[in-house]
C-alpha positions in Angstrom: -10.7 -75.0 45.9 -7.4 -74.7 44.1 -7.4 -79.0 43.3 -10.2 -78.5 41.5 -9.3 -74.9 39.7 -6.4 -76.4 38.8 -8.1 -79.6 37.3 -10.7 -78.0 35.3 -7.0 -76.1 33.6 -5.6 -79.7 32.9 -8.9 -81.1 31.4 -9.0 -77.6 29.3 -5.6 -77.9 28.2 -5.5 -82.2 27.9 -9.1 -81.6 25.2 -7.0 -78.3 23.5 -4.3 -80.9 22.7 -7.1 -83.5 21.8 -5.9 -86.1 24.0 -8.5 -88.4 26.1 -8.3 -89.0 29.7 -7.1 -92.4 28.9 -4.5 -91.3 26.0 -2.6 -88.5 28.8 -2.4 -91.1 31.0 -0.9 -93.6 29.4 1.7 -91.0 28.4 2.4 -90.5 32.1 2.4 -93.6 32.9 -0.9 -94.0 35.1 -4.8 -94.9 34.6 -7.1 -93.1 32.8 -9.2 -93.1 36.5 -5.9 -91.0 38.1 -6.9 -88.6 35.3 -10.1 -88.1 35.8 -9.2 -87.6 39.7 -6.7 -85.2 39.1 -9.3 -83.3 36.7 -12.1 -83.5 39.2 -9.8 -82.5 42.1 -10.4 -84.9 44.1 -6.9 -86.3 44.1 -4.6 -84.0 45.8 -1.8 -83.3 42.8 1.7 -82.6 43.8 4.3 -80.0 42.1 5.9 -83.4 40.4 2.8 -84.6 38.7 1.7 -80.9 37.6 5.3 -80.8 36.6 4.4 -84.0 34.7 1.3 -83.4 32.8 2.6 -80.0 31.8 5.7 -82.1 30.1 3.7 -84.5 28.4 1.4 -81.9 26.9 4.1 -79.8 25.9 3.1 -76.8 27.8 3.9 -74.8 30.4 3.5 -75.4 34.3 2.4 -72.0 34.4 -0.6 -72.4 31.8 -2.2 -74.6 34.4 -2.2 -72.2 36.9 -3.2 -69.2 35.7 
């Protein structure tokens, strides 16, 4: 399933920037359990909030889907 393709990318790039579940989302601005959902893929992640963790780590939207 892409969800979860796409969250094992963010949890790869969130530990290559040595940030913690609970560190990213505080950046952003929402619990450390959002996170973890969004890493699972069990929460369903809009263009805005792949948009956003890609910010906040400094990378590209792009990195996280290829």
């Amino acid at each position: 399933m892409i969800t979860e393709q796409v969250g094992q990318l963010i949890r790869e790039a969130r530990k290559a920037k040595g940030l913690t579940q609970k560190e990213l989302g505080e950046k952003m601005g929402i619990s450390e359990s959002a996170v973890n959902r969004y890493e699972n893929g069990s929460a369903n992640l809009s263009l805005k909030t792949v948009e956003k963790i890609a910010e906040v780590m400094g990378i590209t939207v792009r990195i996280l889907f290829e």
